[in-house]
VMD Tcl script that draws the C-alpha trace (Angstrom):
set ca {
  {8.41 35.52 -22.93}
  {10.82 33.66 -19.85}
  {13.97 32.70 -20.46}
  {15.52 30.22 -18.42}
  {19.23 30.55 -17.95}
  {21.11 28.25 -18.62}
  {18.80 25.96 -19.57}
  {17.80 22.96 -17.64}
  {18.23 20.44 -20.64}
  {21.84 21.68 -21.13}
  {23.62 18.86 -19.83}
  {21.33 16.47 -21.21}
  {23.76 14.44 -23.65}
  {20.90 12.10 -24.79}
  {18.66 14.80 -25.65}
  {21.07 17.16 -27.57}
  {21.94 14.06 -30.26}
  {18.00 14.74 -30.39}
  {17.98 18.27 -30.86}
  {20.57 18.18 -33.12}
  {19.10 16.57 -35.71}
  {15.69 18.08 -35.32}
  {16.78 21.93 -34.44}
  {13.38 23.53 -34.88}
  {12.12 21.19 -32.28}
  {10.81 22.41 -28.65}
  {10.48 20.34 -25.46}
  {6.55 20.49 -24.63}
  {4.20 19.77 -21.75}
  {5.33 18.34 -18.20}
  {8.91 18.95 -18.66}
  {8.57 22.90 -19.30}
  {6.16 22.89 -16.36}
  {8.69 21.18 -14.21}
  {11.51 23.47 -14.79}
  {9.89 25.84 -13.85}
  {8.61 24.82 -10.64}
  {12.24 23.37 -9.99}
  {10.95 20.11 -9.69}
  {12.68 16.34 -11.02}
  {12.08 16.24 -14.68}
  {10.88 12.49 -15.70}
  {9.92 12.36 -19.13}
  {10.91 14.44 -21.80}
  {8.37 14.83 -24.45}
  {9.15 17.34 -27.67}
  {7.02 19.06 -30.47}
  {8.02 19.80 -34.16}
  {5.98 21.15 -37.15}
  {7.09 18.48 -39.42}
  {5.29 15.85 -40.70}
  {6.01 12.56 -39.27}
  {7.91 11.02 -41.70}
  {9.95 14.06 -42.00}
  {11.17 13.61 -38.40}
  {11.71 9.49 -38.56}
  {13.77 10.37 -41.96}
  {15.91 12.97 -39.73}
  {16.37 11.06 -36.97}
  {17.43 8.19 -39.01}
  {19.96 10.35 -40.75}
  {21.40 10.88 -37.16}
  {21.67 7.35 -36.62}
  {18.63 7.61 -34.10}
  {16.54 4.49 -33.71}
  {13.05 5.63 -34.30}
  {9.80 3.69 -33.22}
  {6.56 3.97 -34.83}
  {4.68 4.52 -31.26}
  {1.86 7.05 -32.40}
  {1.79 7.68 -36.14}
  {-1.63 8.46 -36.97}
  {-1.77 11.19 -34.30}
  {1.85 12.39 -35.25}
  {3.85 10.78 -32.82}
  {7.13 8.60 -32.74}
  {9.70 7.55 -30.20}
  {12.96 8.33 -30.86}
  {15.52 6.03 -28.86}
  {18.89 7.53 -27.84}
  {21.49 5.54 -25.27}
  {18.48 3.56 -23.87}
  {15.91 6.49 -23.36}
  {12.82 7.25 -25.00}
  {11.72 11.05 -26.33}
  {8.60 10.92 -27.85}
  {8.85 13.98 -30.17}
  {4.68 14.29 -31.64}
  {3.86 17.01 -34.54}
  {1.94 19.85 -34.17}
  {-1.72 19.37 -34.56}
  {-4.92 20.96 -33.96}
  {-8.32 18.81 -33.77}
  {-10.44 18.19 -36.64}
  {-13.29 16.39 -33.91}
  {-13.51 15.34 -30.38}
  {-16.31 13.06 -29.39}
  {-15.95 13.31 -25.79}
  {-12.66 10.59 -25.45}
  {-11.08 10.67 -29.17}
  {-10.35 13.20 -31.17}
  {-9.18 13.81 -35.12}
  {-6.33 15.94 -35.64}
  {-4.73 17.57 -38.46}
  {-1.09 18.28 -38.71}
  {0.13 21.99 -38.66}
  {2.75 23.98 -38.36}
  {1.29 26.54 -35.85}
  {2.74 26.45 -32.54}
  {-0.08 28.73 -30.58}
  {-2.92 26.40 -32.42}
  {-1.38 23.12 -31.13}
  {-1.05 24.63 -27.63}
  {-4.50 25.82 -27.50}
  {-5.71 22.25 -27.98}
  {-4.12 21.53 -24.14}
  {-5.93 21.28 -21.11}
  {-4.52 23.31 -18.91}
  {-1.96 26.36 -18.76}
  {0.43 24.82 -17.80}
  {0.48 21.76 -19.51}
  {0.48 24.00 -22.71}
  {4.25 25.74 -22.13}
  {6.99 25.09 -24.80}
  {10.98 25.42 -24.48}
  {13.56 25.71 -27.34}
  {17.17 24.69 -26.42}
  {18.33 27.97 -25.62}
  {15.84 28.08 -22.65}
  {13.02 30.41 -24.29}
  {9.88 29.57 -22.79}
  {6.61 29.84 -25.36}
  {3.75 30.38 -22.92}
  {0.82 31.68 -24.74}
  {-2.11 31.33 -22.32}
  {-1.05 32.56 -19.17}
  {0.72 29.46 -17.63}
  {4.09 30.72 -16.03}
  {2.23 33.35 -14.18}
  {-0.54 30.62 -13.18}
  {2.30 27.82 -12.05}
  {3.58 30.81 -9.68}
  {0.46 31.91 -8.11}
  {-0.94 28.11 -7.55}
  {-3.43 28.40 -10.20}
  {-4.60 24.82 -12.00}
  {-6.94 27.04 -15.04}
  {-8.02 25.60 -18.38}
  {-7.04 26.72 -21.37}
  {-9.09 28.77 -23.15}
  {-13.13 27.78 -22.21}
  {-12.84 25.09 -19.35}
  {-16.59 23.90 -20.93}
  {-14.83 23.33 -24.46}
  {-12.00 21.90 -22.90}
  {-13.95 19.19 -21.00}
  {-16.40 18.30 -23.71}
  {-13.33 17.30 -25.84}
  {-12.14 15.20 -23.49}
  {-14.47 14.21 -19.69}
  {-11.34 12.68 -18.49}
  {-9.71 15.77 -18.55}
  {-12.18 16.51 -14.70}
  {-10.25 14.05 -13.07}
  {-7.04 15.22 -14.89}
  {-7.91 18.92 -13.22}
  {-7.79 16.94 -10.16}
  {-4.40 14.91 -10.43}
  {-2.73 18.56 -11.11}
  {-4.43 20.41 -8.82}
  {-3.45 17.90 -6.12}
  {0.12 18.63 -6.91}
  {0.44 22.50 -8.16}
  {-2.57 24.15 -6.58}
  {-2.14 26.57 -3.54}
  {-5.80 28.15 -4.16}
  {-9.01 26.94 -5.10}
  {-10.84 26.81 -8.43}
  {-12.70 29.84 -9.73}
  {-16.74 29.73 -9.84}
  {-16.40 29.08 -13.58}
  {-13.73 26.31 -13.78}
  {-16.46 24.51 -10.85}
  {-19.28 24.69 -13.08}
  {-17.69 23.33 -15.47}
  {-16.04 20.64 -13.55}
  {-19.40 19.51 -12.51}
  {-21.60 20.35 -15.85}
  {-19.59 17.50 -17.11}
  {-19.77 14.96 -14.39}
  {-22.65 12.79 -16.72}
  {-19.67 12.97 -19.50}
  {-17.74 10.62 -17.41}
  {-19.82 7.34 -17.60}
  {-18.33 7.66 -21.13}
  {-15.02 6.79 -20.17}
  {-13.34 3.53 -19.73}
  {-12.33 2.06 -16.31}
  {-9.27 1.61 -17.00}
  {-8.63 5.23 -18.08}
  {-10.48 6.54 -14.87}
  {-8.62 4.46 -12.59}
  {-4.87 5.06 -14.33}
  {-6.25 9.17 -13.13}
  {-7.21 7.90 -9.53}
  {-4.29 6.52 -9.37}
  {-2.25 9.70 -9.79}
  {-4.38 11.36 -7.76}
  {-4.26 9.35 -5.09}
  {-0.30 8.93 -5.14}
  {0.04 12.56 -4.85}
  {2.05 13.78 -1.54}
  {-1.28 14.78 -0.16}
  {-4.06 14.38 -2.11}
  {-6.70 15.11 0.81}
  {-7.67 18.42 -0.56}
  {-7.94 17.71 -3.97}
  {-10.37 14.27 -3.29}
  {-12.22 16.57 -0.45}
  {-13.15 19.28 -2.97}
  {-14.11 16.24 -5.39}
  {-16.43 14.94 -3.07}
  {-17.78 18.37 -2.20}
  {-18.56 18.86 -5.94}
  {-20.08 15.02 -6.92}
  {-16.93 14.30 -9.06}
  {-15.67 11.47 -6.68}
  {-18.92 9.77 -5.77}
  {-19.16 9.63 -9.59}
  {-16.66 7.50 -10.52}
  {-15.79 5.54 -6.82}
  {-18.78 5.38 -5.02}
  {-17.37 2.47 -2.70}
  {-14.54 4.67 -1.30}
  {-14.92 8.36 0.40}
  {-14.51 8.72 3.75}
  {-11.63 11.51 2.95}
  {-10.43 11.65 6.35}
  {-8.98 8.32 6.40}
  {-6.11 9.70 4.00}
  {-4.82 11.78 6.93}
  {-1.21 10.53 8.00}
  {-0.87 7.29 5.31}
  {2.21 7.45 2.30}
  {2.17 8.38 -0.88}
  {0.69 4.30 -1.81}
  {-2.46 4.84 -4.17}
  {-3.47 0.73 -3.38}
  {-3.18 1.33 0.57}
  {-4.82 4.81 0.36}
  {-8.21 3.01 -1.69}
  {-7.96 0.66 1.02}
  {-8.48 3.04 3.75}
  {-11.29 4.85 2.05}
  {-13.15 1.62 1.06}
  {-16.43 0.72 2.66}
  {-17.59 -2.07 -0.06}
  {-16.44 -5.04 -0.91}
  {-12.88 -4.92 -2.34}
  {-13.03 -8.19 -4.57}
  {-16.00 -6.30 -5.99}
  {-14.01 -3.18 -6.97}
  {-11.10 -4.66 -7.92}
  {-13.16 -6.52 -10.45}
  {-15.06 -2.88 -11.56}
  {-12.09 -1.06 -12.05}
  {-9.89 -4.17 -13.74}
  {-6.96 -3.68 -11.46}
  {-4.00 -5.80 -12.16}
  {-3.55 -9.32 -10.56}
  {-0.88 -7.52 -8.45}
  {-3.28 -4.68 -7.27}
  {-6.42 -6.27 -6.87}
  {-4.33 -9.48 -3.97}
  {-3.04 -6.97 -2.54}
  {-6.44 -4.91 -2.22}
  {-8.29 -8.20 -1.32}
  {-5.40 -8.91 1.12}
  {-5.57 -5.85 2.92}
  {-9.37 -6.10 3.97}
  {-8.48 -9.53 5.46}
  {-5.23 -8.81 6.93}
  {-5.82 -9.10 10.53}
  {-4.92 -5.92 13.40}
  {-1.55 -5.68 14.85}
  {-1.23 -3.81 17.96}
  {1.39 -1.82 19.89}
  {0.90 -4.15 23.11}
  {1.32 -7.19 21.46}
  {4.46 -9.57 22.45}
  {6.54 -10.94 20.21}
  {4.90 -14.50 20.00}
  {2.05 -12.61 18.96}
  {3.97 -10.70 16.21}
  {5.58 -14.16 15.20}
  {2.01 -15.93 15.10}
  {0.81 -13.33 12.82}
  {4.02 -13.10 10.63}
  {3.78 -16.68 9.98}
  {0.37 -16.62 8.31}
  {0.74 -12.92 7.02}
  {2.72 -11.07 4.66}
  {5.31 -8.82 6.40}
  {4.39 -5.72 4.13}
  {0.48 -6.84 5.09}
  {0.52 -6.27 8.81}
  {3.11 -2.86 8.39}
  {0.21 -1.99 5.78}
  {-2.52 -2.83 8.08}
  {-0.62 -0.51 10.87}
  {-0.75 2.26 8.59}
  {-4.64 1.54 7.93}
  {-5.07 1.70 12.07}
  {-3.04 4.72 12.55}
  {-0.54 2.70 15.02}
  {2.63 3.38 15.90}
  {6.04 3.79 13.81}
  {7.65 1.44 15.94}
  {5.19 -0.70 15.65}
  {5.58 -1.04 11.81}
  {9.94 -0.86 12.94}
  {9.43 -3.68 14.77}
  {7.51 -6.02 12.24}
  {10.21 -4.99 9.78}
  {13.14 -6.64 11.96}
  {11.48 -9.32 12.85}
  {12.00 -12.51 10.50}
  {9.19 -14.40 9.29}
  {8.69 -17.65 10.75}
  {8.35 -20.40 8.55}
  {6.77 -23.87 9.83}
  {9.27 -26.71 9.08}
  {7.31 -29.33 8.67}
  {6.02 -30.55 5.22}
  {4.32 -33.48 3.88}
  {6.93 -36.57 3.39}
  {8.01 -35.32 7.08}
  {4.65 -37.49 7.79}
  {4.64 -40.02 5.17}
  {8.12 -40.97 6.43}
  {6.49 -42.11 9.67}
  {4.49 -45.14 7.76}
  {1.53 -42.81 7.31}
  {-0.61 -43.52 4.49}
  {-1.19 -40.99 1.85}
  {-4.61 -39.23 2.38}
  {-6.31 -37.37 5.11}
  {-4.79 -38.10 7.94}
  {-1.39 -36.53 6.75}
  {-2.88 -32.75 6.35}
  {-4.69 -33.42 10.10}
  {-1.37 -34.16 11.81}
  {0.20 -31.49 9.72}
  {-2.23 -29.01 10.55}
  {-2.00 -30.11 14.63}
  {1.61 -29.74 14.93}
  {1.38 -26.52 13.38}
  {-0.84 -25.34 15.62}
  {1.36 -26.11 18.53}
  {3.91 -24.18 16.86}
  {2.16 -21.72 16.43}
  {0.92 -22.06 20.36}
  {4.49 -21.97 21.38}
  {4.82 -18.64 19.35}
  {6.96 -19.98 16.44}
  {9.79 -20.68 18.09}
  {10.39 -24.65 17.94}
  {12.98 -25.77 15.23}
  {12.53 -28.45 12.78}
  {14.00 -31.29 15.00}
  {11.21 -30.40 17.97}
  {8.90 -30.47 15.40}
  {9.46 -33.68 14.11}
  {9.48 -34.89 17.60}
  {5.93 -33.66 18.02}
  {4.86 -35.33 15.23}
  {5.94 -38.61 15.64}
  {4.73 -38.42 19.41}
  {1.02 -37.24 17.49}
  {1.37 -39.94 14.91}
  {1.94 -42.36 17.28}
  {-0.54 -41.50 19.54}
  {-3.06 -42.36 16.74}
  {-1.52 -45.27 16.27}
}
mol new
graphics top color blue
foreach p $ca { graphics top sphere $p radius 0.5 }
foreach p [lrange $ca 0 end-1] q [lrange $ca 1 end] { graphics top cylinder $p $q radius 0.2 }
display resetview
């Protein structure tokens, strides 16, 4: 058993009105794992062996607003000075099917940690810092180890998104590769994974791709058939080299396909799937260009496009410094600006837009709304 001293939840004023009124609780999961490492705790989840309604009738007590987020599967959020805990009974599984499972409550502490994926995911901590670790995962966070608990075939039958789940951790705590039997397994269950929804394999790409470096975990992917399973459209793994911690700008350097197409596959958000669409199109920016050029492009180009598109070439920091303090030129001419010159709605009034633009644009962006207007009347009058 580890002891951490003092604890890391100590100070935590939010969480002790928490543990106050439910005592026998432990923080669970992620958060143990954390603390250990020494890494930034996000969210705090917490375990309990009573019922559900036991715990909202506690919390209430305590003057703790509790929401109903989970019930069936023993979970509720309980809301303290703006922050969510979600604090989820102790369970074991009645049946998995591959992506659901039935659970039964319990109050067996080892038998709801067993049901985890991996060891250490499956850690527990009471408030005095005692660490409940009964497969193996304190020893396995230390030596870089990302292991299964219990039968890594059992574990992925319950569950096929738990492959690319092996993935998203191993991208972030593993400092040595999987063991012959975790492989086979990882790959005995690649047919399991047409099961899943798209949008539940793309929320795990998404981790995995916005890890520091995920190079080595999406290599060994590919090596094993996991990737080309579920993104066919994107590998080419050495196009991660160098680019940030962006999953959207990292599937855009790996993609070979048609990114409309993809977007569409893996229901991105509206958000997502422009800006995917956006990068494909987004023309090159390079380090000899002048600074007309850089306006040209600014003014029919998002800024965070072109830096974007720098990343995707591998150019220069300053490069991306210099489109960054450069404004974005905007072309002051609309269309009344022509209508005011007697021309008649129709036409003729995006033309003459659309030719004065373009010698603003030819003049790299630099002619203010009075030359502009000048042009244009000298255009319009031209065509009498």
């Amino acid at each position: 058993m580890t002891r951490l001293d003092p604890t890391p939840f100590a100070a935590d004023a939010a969480l002790s009105v928490v543990w106050d009124a439910l005592p026998e609780a432990r923080v669970a999961g992620g958060a143990v794992r954390d603390s250990l490492a020494g890494r930034p705790v996000s969210d705090i989840d917490l375990a309990t062996p009573r019922p559900p309604q036991d715990v909202t009738a506690a919390l209430s007590r305590a003057g703790v607003r509790v929401v109903p987020t989970g019930v069936t599967h023993g979970t509720v959020t309980a809301v303290v000075q703006g922050r969510g805990f979600e604090i989820t009974t102790l369970r074991h599984d009645v049946e998995t099917d591959g992506r659901h499972a039935v659970v039964a409550f319990t109050d067996d502490w080892q038998a709801d940690a067993s049901r985890r994926d991996f060891t250490i995911n499956a850690m527990s901590m009471t408030r005095d810092g005692t660490v409940y670790d009964y497969f193996g995962g304190v020893a396995d966070l230390a030596a870089g180890r990302v292991r299964f608990v219990g039968d890594a075939v059992a574990r992925i039958h319950e569950d096929y998104l738990r492959i690319l789940r092996y993935f998203r951790f191993y991208g972030r705590y593993a400092s040595q590769p999987p063991d012959a039997d975790t492989v086979a397994a990882l790959v005995e269950g690649i047919p399991g994974l047409a099961r899943l929804s798209v949008e539940r394999v793309w929320a795990e790409l998404r981790l995995i791709l916005g890890a520091d470096d995920p190079a080595a975990s999406v290599a060994l992917m590919v090596r094993l058939g996991i990737w080309q399973a579920v993104l066919p459209e994107a590998t080419p793994v050495e196009r991660l080299a160098g680019l940030p911690a962006d999953p959207i700008l990292r599937l855009a350097a790996m993609l070979s396909g048609d990114p409309l197409a993809l977007a569409l596959r893996l229901k991105l958000s509206n958000h997502d799937r422009d800006r995917l669409v956006r990068l494909a199109a987004t023309p090159s920016v390079r380090a000899e260009d002048d600074d007309a050029t850089l306006r040209r492009l600014l003014a029919d180009h998002r800024t965070e496009d072109l830096i974007d598109r720098v990343w995707l070439d591998g150019g220069p920091a300053a490069l991306r410094q210099r489109l960054a303090a450069m404004p974005r030129p905007v072309f002051p001419l609309v269309g009344r600006h022509v209508r005011a010159l007697g021309v008649s709605q129709g036409p003729r009034v995006g033309e003459l837009l659309r030719d004065v633009r373009q010698w603003w644009l030819d003049g790299g962006c630099v002619a203010d709304a009075t030359a502009c207007r000048a042009e244009l009347a000298r255009r319009a009058c031209a065509a009498g």
